[in-house]
Residue, then its C-alpha position, 0 to 999 in steps of 0.5 A: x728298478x733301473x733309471x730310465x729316462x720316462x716323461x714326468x708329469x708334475x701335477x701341483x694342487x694349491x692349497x689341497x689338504x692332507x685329508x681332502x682326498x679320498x685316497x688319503x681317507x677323506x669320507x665327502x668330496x670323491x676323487x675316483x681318478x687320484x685313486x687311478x693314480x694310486x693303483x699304478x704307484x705309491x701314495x706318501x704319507x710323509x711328505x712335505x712342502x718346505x713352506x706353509x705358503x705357495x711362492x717360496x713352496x714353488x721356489x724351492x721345487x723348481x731350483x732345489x733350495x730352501x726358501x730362506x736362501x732367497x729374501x724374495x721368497x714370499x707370497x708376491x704381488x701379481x706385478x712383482x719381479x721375478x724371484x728366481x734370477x735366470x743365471x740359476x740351475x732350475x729343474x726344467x734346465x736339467x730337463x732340458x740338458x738331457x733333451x727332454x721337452x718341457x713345459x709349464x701350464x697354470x698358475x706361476x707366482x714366483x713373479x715376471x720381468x727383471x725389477x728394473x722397471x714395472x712390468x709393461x704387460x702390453x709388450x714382450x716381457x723380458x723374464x718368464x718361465x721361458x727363461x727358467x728352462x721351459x721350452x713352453x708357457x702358457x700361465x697366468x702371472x701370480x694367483x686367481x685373487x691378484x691382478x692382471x687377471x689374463x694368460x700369459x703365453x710365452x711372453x705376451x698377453x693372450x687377446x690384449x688389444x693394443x688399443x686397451x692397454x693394462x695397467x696395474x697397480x698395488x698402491x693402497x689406494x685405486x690410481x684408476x678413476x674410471x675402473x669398478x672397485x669394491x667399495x664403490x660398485x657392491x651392485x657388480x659382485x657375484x662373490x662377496x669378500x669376507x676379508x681383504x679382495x676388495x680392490x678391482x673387480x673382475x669377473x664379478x670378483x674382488x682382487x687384490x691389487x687394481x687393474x685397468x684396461x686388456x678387457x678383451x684378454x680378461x680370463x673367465x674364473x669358471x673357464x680356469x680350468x678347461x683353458x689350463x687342462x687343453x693346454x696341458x693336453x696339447x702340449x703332450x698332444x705335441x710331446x708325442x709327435x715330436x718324439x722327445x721324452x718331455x718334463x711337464x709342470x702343470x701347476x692347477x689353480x684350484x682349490x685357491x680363493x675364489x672358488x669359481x668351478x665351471x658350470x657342469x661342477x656347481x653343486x655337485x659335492x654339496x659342500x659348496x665352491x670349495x668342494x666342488x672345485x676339488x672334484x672338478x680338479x680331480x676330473x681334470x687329472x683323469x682326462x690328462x690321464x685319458x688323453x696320456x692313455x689314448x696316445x700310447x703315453x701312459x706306460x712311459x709316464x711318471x706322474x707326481x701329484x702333490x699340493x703346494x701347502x696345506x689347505x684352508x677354509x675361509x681365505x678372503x671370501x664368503x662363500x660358505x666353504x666353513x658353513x658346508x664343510x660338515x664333519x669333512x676334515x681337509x687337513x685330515x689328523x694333522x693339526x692346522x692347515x695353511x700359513x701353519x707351523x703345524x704340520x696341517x700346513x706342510x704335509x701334503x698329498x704326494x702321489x708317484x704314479x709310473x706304470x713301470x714301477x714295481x712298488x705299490x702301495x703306501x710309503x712312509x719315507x720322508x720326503x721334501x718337495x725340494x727333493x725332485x730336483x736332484x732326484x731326476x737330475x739324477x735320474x737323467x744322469x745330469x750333472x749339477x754344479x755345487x751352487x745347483x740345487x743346495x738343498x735337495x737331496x736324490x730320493x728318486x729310489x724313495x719316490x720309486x718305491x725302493x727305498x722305504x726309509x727316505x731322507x734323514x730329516x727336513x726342514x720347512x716354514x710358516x708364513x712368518x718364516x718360523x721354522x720346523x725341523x722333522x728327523x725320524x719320529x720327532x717334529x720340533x718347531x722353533x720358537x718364534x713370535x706371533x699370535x696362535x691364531x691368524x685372523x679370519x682364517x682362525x687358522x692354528x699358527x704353531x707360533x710360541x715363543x717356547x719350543x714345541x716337539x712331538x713324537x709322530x709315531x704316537x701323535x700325528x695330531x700334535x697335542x703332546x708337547x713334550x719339549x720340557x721332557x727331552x731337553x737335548x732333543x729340542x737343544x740338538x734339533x734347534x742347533x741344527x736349524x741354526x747350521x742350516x741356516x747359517x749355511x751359505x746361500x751360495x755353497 
């Protein structure tokens, strides 16, 4: 298929497992509308996110590059610097350059404001999305479990009341006498934390981090949803009248902690908050898909759903996601999940979906979520800069189903930043120091202080560590890691 210039839709799942789609064999927790998008393009099996966890994943699918290249490229703070400095290529300037409209909607994590001075979350701040190459934002700063918990739209607080200011704060201890915490208000919880969460209490919910004053511009968890997908319909509403193809990135917040679904989702998997956010979640792919059909949209439209990392049950909060999960298996045959070397916490969901596409199906080629930047740069027949986008590579033939093979091999990360290299059939993890388990989550880390690899094609769950048999396999694998991160961040 030729390259044209469509519209591209990213829609990106937090925290969503390999096996918790119905499309990707999952028997309990229906998702009728991403099968509507496999129908009309290909569902990826070999897919991954470059790290196990979701700002250095979200890092390196707007600019192309590794984490590694960045120092700053771990889970934030929900009052942290932006990470990502605004001299750099990003994927929605490359929109941009080829005169797309481009927006983003939902979560954002990857930090606001310069770092010269906290974030004063009562003015215009200076560093947002709007920076990076988005026309539009609307957002909330960090994490549904992290304070501030408002929307950020372009640069300003939505319904703050200059007479209640925010102020926030991440210090160990509460700097706000007159604010409900944890610890000094049980009566107020709605949910209860199972590990960390207890600091401000928002919403009936433990945060972390301590929040005080912008009662008024306070987000309500069961709206989450609803609020991100009318802005994700608007801003195509408006794509439409305006004419211009548009690039949008509609980042969802579920199902991350705390699992709050809207009242009309309660109870309706049976498998408690976790599962019904997944079906919410699903419900609001198929009323974007509604809205794109009912503008005449679709047909033009690539869309792309994927997942940040891997999933997990229990991540700070008691609400029986691990007691009701049954025999459901979210990361479905991978082994471990989320913060995980394993591939249970990289290999992820990924779905193209384009009308015009002449594949459908499965595809096995094997893809990194760094890709999608020089993939449509591109497409668009946009230039990139040798310091633009280092580490992706064009797979635009794999993502459209015309090549069937994809990159040669890719590299990704644990929470501890330990790497995994997979080419071919093999996937070798480096060692690396650590426990085998994280606490609370119990969550298999791939941590060992010996190498590991496995062979895929016969392995998927990776049981078989086979690196004492093919010594010059794991020797040329952990050589090549060693290169690429030896690489200059800047080539």
């Amino acid at each position: 298929m030729a390259r044209s210039r469509h519209n591209v839709i990213i829609i990106y799942a937090d925290d969503l497992g390999y096996g918790d789609l119905s499309c990707y064999g999952g028997k309990k927790i229906p998702t009728p509308n991403l099968e509507r998008l496999c129908e009309t393009g290909i569902r990826f099996t070999n897919t991954y996110s470059t790290s196990a966890v979701c700002t250095p994943s979200r890092y390196s699918i707007l600019t192309g590059r590794y984490p590694f290249r960045n120092d700053q490229a771990h889970i934030l703070p929900g009052n942290a610097a932006c990470i990502i400095d605004p001299k750099l290529d990003t994927m929605p300037k490359a929109f941009q350059r080829a005169g797309y409209r481009t927006g983003i909607v939902g979560k954002w994590h990857l930090g606001l404001g310069d770092g010269s001075a906290p974030v004063d979350w009562n003015q215009e701040i200076g560093i947002t999305p709007l920076d990076m190459g988005f026309d539009e934002s609307f957002i909330f700063p960090a994490t549904a479990d992290r304070v501030p918990c408002v929307y950020l739209d372009g640069r300003k607080v939505v319904n703050l009341d200059p007479n209640d200011p925010i102020e926030v704060s991440y210090a160990s201890e509460c700097p706000f006498d007159d604010i409900p915490t944890y610890q000094k208000n049980p009566e107020l919880l709605q949910m209860e934390s199972s590990h960390g969460h207890n600091m401000s209490i928002v919403n009936g919910i433990g945060r972390i981090g301590y929040m005080r004053g912008g009662e008024k511009a306070l987000w309500k968890d069961e709206d989450l949803a609803e609020t991100f997908l009318g802005r994700a319909v608007q801003f195509v509403t408006d794509s439409q009248k305006d004419g211009r193809p548009f690039f949008l990135y509609y980042a969802l917040h579920q199902p991350h902690v705390p699992r709050v679904p809207a009242a009309r989702f309660r109870g309706v998997t049976g498998m408690g908050p976790r599962g019904d956010v997944i079906a919410e979640m699903d419900w609001c792919v198929g009323q974007l898909l509604d809205k794109l059909e009912e503008l005449g949209l679709r047909d033009d439209t690539m869309i792309i759903f994927s997942s940040d990392n891997g999933p997990v049950l229990d991540d700070g909060y008691r609400d029986q996601a691990r007691e009701l999960n049954g025999t459901h298996r979210p990361a479905g045959p991978l082994r471990g999940g989320k913060y995980s070397k394993y591939d249970g916490g990289t290999r992820i969901p990924f779905i193209v979906s384009y009308p015009k596409m002449a594949h459908r199906g499965v595809s096995e080629a094997l893809v990194s979520q760094v890709d999608l930047f020089a993939s449509f740069a591109g497409m668009l027949e946009v230039p990139l800069d040798d310091n633009a986008a280092v580490d992706s590579q064009d797979m635009y033939a794999a993502l459209i189903g015309d090549d069937p093979n994809g990159r040669d091999e890719l590299m990704a990360e644990d929470i501890g930043c330990g790497k995994l290299l997979r080419r071919g059939s093999w996937a070798y993890l480096s060692p690396s120091e650590g426990a085998p388990y994280l606490p609370y989550t119990s969550t298999e880390t791939g941590v060992s202080r010996d190498p590991m690899l496995f062979n895929m094609d016969y392995d998927i769950g990776q049981r078989d560590n086979i690196a004492w048999d093919f010594p010059d396999v794991v020797q040329d694998m952990e050589a090549r890691i060693q290169k690429i991160m030896a690489s200059p961040k800047n080539r």
